[in-house]
N, C-alpha and C positions, 0 to 999 in steps of 0.2 A: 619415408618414401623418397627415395633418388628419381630425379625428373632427367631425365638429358634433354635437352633446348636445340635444337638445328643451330648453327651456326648463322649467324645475321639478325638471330633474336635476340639480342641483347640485351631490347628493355624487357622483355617479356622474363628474361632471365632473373635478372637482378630485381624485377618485381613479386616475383614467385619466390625468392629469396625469403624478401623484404618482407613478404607472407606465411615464413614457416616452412616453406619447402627447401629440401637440399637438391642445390640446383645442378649442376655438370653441364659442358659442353659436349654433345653429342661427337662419336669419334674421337674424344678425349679421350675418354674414361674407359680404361678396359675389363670391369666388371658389371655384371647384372644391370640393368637398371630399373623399373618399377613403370614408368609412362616414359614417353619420347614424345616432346613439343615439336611439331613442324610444320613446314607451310608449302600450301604447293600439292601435286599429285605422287604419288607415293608410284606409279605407274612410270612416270616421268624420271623419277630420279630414282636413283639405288638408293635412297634413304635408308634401306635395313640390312645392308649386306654387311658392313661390321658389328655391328649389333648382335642380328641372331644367332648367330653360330654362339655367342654365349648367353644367352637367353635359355632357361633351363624349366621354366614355369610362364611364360609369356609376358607379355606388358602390355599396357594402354598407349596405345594411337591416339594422338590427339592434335587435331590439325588446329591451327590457328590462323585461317584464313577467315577472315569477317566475324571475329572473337577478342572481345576484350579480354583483359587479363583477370577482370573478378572470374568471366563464362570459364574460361581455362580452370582457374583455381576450381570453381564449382566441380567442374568434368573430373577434375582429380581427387577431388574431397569424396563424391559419390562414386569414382571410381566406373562410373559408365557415364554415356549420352544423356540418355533420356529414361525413364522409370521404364522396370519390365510390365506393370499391368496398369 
């Protein structure tokens, strides 16, 4: 799973690393990525404008605002929020 990380999330990067995940800085990376860590409204900022146009099957959103880095890791291990039933 490639994770891209917002930029100013650095421990959150290197932690998710440190966990098994291949981590990118988002806007870096000019391939696919799997989830996108970020913080903040997604409303507010263009967060996904380099991103989708190569996005060819979707990714997980995943905001890390008032989220540890295990919640993060979780969110990305199950691959959703919260259970469907």
């Amino acid at each position: 799973m490639v994770v891209a990380v917002q930029q100013g999330l650095n421990h959150i990067k290197s932690q998710l690393r440190q966990m098994g995940f291949e981590t990118v800085t988002y806007g870096m990376y000019p391939y696919p990525v799997d989830a996108l860590v970020y913080h903040g409204s997604l409303k507010q900022r263009s967060v996904l404008q380099a991103t989708v146009p190569h996005q060819s099957k979707g990714m997980l959103l995943v905001c890390a605002d008032n989220k540890t880095v295990a919640e993060i890791a979780e969110v990305l291990n199950r691959r959703l929020y919260t259970p469907l039933f």
